[in-house]
C-alpha positions in Angstrom: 0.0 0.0 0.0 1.0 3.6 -0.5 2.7 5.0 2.6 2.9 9.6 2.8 5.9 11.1 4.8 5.9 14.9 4.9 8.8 17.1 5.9 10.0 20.7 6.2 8.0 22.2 9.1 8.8 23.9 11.7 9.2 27.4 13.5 9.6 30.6 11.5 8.8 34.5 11.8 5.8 36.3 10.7 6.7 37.3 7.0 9.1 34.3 6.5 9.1 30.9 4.4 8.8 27.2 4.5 9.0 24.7 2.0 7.1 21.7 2.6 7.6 18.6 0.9 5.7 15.3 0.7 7.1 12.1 -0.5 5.0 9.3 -1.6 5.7 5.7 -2.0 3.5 2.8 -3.6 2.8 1.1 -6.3 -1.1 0.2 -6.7 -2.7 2.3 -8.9 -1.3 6.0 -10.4 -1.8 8.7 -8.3 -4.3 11.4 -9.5 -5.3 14.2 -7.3 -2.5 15.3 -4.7 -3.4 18.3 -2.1 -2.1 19.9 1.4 -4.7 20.7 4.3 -4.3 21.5 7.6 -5.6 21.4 11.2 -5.1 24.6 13.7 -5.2 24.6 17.1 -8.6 23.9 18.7 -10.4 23.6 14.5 -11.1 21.3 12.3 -9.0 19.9 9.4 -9.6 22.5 6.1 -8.3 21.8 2.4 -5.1 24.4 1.9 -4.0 23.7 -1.9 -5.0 21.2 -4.3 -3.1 20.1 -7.5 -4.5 17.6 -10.7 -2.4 15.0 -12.3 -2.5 17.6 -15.5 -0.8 20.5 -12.6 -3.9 22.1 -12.6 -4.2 24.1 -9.6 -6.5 25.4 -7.0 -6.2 27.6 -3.2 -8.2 28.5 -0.2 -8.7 31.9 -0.2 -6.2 32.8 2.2 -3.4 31.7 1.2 -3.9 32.7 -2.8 -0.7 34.5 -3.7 1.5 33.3 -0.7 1.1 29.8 -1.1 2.4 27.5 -3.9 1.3 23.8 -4.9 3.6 21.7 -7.3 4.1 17.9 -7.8 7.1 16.1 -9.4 5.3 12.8 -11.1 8.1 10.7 -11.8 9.4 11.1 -8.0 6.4 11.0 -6.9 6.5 14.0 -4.7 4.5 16.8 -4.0 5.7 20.4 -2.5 4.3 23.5 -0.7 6.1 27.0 -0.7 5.0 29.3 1.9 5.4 32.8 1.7 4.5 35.9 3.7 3.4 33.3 6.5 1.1 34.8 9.4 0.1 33.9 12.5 -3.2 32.7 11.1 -1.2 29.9 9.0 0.2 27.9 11.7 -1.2 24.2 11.9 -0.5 20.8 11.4 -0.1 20.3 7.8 -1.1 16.9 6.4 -0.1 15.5 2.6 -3.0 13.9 1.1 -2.8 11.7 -2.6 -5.8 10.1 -4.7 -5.0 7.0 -6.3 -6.7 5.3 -9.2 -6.5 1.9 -10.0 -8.3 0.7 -13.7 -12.1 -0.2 -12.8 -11.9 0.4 -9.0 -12.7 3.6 -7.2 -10.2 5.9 -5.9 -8.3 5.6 -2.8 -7.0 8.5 0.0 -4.0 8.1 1.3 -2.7 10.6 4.0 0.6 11.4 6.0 1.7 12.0 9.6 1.2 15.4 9.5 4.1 18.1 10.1 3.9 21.0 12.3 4.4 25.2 11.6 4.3 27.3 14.0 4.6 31.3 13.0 5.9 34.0 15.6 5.0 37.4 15.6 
């Protein structure tokens, strides 16, 4: 089965940047859909970025023009860059992937989670 490790969190200034980075492994299936959410203190889990097997992309409002989504297919890794991070942004962020195997229906498959913390 398919097995998620993300890395790259951790504690940075209001204003600053991380790079997250998720790295898949697996074999069942191809992976389609590959996204980032996260879970603040004290809230519920919320969808950050989402990207398509085509790199076709889409953001929570919030984080549209600070946030980037990108995927490398033949590593099978996907990547979020952080700009201009607030306050508001720190969570744990989780690495989720959709995989699709011929005539079955898709399958999630999520990671430990990593944590960001942002001082002001």
């Amino acid at each position: 089965q398919w097995q998620l490790v993300e890395s790259g969190g951790g504690l940075v200034r209001a204003g600053g940047s991380l790079r997250l980075t998720c790295a898949a492994s697996g074999n069942r299936g191809v992976i389609e859909d590959m996204g980032w959410y996260r879970q603040p203190p004290g809230k519920e889990r919320e969808l950050v970025a989402t990207i398509t097997r085509r790199s076709n992309t889409d953001y929570e409002d919030s984080v549209k023009g600070r946030f980037t989504i990108s995927r490398d297919n033949a590593k099978k890794m996907s990547y979020l860059q952080m700009n201009s991070l607030k306050p508001e942004d720190a969570a744990v962020y989780y690495c989720k992937i959709t995989t699709k195997v011929t005539f079955d229906r898709p399958d999630d498959h999520w990671g430990q989670g990593t944590q960001v913390n942002v001082s002001s």
